[in-house]
ZAMI-373320 format. One record per residue (C-alpha): residue in three letters; x, y, z. Coordinates in steps of 0.02 Angstrom, whole numbers, plus 50000, padded with zeros to 5 digits. Layout:
BEGIN
ATOM type  east north    up
ATOM  ala     X     Y     Z
...
This chain:
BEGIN
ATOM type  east north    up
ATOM  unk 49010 51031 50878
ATOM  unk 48999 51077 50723
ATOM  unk 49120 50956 50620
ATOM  unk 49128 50757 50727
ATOM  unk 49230 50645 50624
ATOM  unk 49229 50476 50615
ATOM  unk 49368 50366 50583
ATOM  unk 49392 50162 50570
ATOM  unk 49519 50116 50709
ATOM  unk 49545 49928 50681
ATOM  unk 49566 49856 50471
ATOM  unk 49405 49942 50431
ATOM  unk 49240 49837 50437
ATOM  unk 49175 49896 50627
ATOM  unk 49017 49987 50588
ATOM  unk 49071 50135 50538
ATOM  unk 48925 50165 50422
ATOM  unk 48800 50115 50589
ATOM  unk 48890 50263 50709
ATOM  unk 48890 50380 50573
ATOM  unk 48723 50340 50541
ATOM  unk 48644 50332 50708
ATOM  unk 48736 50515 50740
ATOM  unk 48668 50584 50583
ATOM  unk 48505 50589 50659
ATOM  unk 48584 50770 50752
ATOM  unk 48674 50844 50597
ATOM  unk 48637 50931 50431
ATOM  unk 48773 50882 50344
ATOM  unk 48862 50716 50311
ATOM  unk 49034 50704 50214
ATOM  unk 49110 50553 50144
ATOM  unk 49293 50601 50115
ATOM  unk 49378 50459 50040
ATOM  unk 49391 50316 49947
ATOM  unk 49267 50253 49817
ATOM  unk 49169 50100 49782
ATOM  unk 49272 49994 49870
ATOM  unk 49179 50031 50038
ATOM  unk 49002 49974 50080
ATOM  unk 48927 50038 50246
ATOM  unk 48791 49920 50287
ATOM  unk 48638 50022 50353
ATOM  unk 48503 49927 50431
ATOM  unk 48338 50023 50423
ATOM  unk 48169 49956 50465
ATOM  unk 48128 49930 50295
ATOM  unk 48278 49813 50278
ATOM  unk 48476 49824 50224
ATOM  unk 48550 49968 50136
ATOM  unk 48719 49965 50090
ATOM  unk 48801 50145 50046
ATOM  unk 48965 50125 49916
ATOM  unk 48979 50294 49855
ATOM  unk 48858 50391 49940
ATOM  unk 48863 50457 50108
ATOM  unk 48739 50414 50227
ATOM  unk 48648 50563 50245
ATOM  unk 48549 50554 50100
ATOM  unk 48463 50414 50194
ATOM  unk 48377 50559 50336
ATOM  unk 48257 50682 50296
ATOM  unk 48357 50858 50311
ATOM  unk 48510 50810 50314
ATOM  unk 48625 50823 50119
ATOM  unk 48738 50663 50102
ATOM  unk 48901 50749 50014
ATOM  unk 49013 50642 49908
ATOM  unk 49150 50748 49969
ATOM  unk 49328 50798 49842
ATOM  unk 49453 50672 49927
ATOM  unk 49348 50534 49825
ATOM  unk 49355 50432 49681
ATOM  unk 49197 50416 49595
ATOM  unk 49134 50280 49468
ATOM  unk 48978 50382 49404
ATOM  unk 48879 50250 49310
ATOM  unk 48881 50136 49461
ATOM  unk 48837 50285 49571
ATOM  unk 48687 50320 49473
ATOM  unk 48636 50153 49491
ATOM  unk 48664 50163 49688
ATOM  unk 48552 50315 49670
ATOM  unk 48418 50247 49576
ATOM  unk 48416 50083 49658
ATOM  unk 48381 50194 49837
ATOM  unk 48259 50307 49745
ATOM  unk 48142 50154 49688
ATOM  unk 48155 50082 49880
ATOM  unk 48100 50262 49951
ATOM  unk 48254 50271 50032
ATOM  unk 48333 50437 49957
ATOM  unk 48262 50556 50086
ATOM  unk 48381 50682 50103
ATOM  unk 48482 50788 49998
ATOM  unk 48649 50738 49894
ATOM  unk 48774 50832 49828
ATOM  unk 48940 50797 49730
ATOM  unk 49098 50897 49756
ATOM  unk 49158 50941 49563
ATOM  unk 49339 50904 49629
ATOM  unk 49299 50706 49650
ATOM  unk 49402 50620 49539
ATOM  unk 49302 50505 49405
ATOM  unk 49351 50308 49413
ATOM  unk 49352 50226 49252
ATOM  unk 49315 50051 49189
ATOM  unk 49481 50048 49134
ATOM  unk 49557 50083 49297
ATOM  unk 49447 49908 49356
ATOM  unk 49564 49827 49197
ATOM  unk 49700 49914 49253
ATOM  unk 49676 49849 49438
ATOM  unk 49661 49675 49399
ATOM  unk 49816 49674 49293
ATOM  unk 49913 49757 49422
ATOM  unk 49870 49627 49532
ATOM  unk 49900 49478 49411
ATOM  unk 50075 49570 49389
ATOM  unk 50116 49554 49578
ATOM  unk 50074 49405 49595
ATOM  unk 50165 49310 49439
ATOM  unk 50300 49394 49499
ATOM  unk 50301 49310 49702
ATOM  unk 50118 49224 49764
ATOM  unk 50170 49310 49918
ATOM  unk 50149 49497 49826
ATOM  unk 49950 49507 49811
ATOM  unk 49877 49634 49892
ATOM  unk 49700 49569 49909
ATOM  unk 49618 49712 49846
ATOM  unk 49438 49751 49823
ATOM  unk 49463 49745 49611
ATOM  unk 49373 49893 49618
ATOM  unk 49514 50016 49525
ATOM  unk 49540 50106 49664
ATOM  unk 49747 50109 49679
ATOM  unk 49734 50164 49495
ATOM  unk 49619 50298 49520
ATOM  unk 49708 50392 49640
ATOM  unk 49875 50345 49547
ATOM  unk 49828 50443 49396
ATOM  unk 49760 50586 49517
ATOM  unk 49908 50603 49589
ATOM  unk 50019 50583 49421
ATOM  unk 49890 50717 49366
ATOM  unk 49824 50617 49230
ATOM  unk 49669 50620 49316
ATOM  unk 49460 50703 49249
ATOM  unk 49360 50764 49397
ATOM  unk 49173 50762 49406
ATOM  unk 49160 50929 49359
ATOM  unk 49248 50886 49180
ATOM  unk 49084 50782 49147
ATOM  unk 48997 50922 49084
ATOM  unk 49151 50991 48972
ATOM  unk 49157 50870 48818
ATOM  unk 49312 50938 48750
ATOM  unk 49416 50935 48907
ATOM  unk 49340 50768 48926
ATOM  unk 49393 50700 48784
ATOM  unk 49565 50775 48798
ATOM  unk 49591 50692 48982
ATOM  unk 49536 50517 48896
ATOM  unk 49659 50540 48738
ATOM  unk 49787 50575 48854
ATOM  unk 49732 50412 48974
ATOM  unk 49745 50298 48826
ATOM  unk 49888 50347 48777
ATOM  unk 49984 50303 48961
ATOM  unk 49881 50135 48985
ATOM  unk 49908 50055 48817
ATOM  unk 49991 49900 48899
ATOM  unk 49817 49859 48964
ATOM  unk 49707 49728 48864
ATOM  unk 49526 49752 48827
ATOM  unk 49500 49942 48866
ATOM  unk 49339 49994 48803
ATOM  unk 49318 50102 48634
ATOM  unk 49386 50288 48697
ATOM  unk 49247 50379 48604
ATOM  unk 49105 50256 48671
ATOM  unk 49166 50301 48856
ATOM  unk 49183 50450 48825
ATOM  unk 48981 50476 48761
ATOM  unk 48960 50339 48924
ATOM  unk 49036 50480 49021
ATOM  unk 48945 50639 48961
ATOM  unk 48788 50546 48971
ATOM  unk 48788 50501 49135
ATOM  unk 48859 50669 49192
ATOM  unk 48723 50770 49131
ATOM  unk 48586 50658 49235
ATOM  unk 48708 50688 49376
ATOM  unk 48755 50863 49325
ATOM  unk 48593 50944 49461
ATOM  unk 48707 50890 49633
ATOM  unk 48877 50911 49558
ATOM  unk 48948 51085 49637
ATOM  unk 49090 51168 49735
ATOM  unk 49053 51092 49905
ATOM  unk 49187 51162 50039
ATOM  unk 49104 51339 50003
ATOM  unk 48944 51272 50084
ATOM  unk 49010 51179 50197
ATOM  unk 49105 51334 50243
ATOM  unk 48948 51439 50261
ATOM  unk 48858 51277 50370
ATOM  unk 49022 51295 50479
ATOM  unk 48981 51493 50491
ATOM  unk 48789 51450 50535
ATOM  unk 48831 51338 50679
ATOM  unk 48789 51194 50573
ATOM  unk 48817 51020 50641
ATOM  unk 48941 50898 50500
ATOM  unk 49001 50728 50491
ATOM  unk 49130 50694 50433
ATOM  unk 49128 50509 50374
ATOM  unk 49299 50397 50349
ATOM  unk 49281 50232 50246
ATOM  unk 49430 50081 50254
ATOM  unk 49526 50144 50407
ATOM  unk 49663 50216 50502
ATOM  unk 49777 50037 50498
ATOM  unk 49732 50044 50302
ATOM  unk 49816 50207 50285
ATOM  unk 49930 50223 50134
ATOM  unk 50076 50311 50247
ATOM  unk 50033 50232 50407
ATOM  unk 49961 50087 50411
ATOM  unk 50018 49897 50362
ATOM  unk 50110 49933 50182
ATOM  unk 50084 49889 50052
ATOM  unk 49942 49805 50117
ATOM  unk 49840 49966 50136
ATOM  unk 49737 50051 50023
ATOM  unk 49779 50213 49906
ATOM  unk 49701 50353 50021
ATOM  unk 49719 50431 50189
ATOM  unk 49565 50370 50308
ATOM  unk 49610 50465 50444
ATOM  unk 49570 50613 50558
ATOM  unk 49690 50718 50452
ATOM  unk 49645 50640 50270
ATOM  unk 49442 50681 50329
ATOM  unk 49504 50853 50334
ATOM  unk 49589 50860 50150
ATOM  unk 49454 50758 50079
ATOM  unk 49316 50906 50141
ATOM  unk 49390 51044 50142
ATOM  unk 49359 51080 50306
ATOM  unk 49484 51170 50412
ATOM  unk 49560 51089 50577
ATOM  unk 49505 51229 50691
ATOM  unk 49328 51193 50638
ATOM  unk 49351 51010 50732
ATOM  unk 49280 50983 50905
ATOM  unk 49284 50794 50908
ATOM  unk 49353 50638 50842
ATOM  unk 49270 50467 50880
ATOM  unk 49345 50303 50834
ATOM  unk 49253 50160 50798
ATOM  unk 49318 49974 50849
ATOM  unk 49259 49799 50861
ATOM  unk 49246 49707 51031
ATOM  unk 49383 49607 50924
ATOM  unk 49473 49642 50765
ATOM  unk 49437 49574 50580
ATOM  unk 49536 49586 50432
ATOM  unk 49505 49543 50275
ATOM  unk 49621 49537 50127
ATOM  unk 49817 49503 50141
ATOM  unk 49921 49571 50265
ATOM  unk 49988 49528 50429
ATOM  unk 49857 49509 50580
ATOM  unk 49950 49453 50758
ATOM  unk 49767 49440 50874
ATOM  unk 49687 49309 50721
ATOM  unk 49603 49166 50796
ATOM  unk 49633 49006 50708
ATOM  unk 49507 48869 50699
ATOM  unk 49333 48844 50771
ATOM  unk 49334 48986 50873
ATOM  unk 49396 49086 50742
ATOM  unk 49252 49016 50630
ATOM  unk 49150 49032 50790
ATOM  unk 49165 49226 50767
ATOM  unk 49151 49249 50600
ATOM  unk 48991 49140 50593
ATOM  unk 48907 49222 50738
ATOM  unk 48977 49405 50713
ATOM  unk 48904 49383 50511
ATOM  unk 49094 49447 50470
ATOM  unk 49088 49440 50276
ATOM  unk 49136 49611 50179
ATOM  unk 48997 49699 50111
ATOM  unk 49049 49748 49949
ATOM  unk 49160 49585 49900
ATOM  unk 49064 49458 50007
ATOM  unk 49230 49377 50057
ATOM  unk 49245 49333 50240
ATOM  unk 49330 49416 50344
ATOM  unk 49481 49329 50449
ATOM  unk 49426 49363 50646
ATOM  unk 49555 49387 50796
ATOM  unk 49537 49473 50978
ATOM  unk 49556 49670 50997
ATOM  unk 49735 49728 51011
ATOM  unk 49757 49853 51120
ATOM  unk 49926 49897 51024
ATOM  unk 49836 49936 50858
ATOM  unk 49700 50046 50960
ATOM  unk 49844 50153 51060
ATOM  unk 49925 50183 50902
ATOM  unk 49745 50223 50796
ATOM  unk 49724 50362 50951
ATOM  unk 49878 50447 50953
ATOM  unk 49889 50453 50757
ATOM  unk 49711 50514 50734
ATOM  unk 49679 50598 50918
ATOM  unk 49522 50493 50973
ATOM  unk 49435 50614 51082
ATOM  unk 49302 50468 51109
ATOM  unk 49278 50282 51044
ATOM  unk 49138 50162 50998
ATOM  unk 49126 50008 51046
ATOM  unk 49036 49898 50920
ATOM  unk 48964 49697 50911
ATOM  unk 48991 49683 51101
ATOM  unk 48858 49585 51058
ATOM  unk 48959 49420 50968
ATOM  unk 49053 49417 51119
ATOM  unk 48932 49365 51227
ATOM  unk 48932 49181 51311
ATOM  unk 49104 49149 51291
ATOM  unk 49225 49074 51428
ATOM  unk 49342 49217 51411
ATOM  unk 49377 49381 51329
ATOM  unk 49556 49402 51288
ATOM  unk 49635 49563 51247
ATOM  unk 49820 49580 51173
ATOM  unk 49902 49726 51284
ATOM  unk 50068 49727 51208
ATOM  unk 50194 49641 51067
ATOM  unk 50335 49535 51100
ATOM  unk 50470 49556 50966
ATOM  unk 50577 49402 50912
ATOM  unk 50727 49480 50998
ATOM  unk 50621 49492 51159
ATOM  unk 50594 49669 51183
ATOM  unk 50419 49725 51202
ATOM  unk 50291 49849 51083
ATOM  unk 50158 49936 51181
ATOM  unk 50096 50093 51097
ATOM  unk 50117 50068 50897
ATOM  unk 50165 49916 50797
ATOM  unk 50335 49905 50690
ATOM  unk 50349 49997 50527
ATOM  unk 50374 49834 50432
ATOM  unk 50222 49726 50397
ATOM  unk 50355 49584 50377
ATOM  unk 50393 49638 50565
ATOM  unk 50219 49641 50626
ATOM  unk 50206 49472 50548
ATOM  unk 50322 49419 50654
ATOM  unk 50269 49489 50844
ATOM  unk 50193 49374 50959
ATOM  unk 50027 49460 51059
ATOM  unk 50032 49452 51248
ATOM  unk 49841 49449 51317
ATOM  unk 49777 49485 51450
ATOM  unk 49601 49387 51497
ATOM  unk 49448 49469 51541
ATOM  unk 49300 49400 51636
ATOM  unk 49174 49369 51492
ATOM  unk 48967 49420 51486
ATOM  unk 48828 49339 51461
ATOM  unk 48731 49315 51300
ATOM  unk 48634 49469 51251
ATOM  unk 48452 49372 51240
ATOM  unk 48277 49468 51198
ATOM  unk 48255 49522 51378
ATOM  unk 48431 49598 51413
ATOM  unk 48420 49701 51216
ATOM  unk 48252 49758 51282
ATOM  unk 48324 49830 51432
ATOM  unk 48467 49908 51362
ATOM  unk 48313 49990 51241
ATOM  unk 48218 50044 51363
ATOM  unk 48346 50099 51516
ATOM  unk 48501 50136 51409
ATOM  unk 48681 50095 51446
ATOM  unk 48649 50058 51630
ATOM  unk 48581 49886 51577
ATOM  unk 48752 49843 51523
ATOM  unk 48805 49689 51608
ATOM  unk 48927 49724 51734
ATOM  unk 49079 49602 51668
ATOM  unk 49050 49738 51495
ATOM  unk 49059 49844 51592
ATOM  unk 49216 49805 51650
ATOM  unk 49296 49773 51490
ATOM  unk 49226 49940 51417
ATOM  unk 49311 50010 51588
ATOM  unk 49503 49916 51553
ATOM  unk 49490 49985 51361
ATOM  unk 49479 50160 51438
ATOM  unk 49591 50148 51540
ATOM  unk 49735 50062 51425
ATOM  unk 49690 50213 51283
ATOM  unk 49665 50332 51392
ATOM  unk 49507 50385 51273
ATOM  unk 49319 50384 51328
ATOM  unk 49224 50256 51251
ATOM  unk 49039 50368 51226
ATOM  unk 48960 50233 51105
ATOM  unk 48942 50049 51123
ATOM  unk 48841 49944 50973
ATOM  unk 48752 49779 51009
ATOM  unk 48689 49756 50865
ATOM  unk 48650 49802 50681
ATOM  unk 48485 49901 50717
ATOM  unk 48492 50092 50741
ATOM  unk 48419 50075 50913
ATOM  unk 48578 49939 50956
ATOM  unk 48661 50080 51010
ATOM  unk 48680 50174 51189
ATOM  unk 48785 50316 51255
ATOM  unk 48886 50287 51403
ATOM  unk 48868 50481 51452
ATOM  unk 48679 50417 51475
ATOM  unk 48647 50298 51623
ATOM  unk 48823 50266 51650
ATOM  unk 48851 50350 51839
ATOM  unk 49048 50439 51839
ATOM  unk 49065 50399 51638
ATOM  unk 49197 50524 51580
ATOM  unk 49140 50691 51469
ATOM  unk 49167 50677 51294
ATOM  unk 49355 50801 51304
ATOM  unk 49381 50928 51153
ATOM  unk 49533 50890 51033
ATOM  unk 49679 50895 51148
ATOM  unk 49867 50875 51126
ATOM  unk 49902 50699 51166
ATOM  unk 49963 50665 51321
ATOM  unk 50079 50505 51308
């Protein structure tokens, strides 16, 4: 090490927040780098459930600082309340700081996101996106139109109130906005309770790199939710990848000596968009019942499917896996069959193996090919206390064999595999796995 990042490689939703957490117990820094409220990372801790929106997970482990990092969007009054709501638990036990070039989401980009949405879909049914209603898309709209205040603006009333005169004036098709000069005191407010862990943050992060330091670098949504490359325009408005960790730090790629993906046993999605491995009926139900598959910041329940092998190969060449985690092996467990899509069909009969079509009307339309793996037993009491106490050689061998095919069809080392939500659900297959292949450094990809 020093910089691991970790990056969603399904629709988001596969315990990101749980590997980032469980390998934040060996770092001193922890980055979120995109996105904004949008994205809860579940955290389950002995003294029960955290879920992280805007902060990163750090702040949850004695010596290690949690950075909000610049590539986000930041709604400061409901981050305070995530703050306070952690400090009253006893759960704030690290450090937190907030990069100054954040950019600050606004109630009215919440309006503003809601009316988009009711735009799309008066227009077709078919056009909602299904997002979150959380103002993201707006947010980083009016970054990138450079209409945007950053979170080091809070403590400059007059630019402030510039950057809001000049908001109002763009948005005035929106209903309801609140009063401009009541925000605006809303704003300053809050940003001088917040102003003690607002600061330039790549400069230390720089230094941490110089020290040997050892940084996460933590991706919400995911790679298939990309706004370039994944399923448009059923994505989201930021880049959670390998290379959008990297612009929302600050950190530079040389600094990078590994990049872990983190998948599902299966896939979820929730939301619109297209989905070729969902699993219709019981067994779909089945899995979202048993695999508690509702999102954590919306509550709305995710649509379940098997893992596609097609999505996975394309997540690893586009971010350059150098090592996967396998997570919820766990909701697998007892069934007749594991089935695994290996490739696409395409209406005109040629085949997809490696990345899906461009389209999302296109990927709507491919038909998965599977191939059908011997299934494992249930994980009950006494098998989770052996994997506790003897690590990843207590796997069961027909997991082991599916954790083997994955491999092997990636051609990426799976290192992690998750059976549960606990921080000790976790093992390392470089630990009790006899031949399990070395984590590599970032390499060019060999396809």
């Amino acid at each position: 090490m020093p910089v691991t990042i970790v990056v969603g490689a399904q629709f988001g939703d596969e315990a990101k927040g749980k590997i980032t957490d469980f390998l934040a117990a060996d770092a001193q820094y922890v980055v979120r780098t995109g996105g904004g409220p949008n994205a809860g990372h579940s955290i389950h801790l002995p003294e029960g459930v955290v879920v992280l929106h805007q902060l990163a997970c750090g702040v949850l482990r004695r010596g290690v600082t949690g950075i909000s990092g610049p590539g986000m969007v930041v709604q400061p009054m409901k981050l305070e309340e995530e703050l306070r709501a952690l400090k009253e638990r006893g759960l704030f036990r690290g450090e937190l700081l907030l990069s100054d070039r954040a950019h600050v989401l606004l109630p009215l980009h919440e309006i503003e996101d809601a009316w988009e949405d009711a735009l799309r879909t008066q227009q077709s049914p078919a056009a909602g996106l299904g997002t979150t209603g959380r103002g993201i898309g707006p947010a980083y709209s009016d970054r990138y139109g450079r209409w945007g205040i950053r979170l080091g603006d809070l403590d400059r009333p007059a630019t402030l109130r510039q950057r809001l005169e000049l908001l109002y004036a763009r948005k005035t098709q929106l209903p309801n906005l609140p009063p401009r000069e009541q925000l605006a005191s809303t704003l300053i407010e809050v940003g001088s309770r917040l102003a003690p862990y607002i600061a330039p943050t790549e400069p230390i992060l720089w230094e941490a790199i110089g020290r040997g330091d050892r940084i996460l670098l933590e991706g919400a949504q995911s790679a298939l939710l990309d706004i370039d490359f994944g399923t448009y325009p059923y994505v989201t408005s930021s880049h959670p990848t390998s290379a959008g960790a990297l612009v929302g730090s600050g950190i530079p790629p040389l600094a990078v000596d590994r990049i872990v993906g983190v998948a599902k046993a299966y896939s979820t999605r929730v939301g619109a968009g297209p989905f070729p491995t969902r699993v219709e009926g019981e067994l779909g139900e089945y899995l979202q019942r048993v695999g508690g598959e509702r999102g954590a910041t919306t509550g709305r329940p995710r649509e379940c499917g098997w893992l596609d092998l097609v999505l996975l190969r394309y997540a690893a060449r586009l971010n350059g896996f150098t090592a996967l985690a396998i997570t919820k092996v766990d909701v697998l467990g007892g069934l007749p069959e594991v089935p695994v899509c290996v490739r696409y069909e395409r209406p005109d009969g040629s085949s997809l193996t490696d990345r899906p079509p461009t389209s999302a009307d296109d990927l709507g339309e491919v038909r998965p090919i599977y191939e059908r793996l011997p299934a494992w037993g249930e994980f009950h009491p006494r098998r989770l206390e052996r994997l506790r106490e003897e690590g990843a050689g207590a796997l069961p061998t027909e997991l082991r064999a599916f954790l083997s095919f994955v491999t092997k069809e990636t051609g990426v080392p799976i290192e992690f595999v998750s059976f549960g939500a606990a921080r000790d659900a976790t093992v390392r297959l470089d630990r009790g796995v006899p031949g399990a292949p070395p984590t590599p450094s970032v390499r060019r990809w060999k396809g």
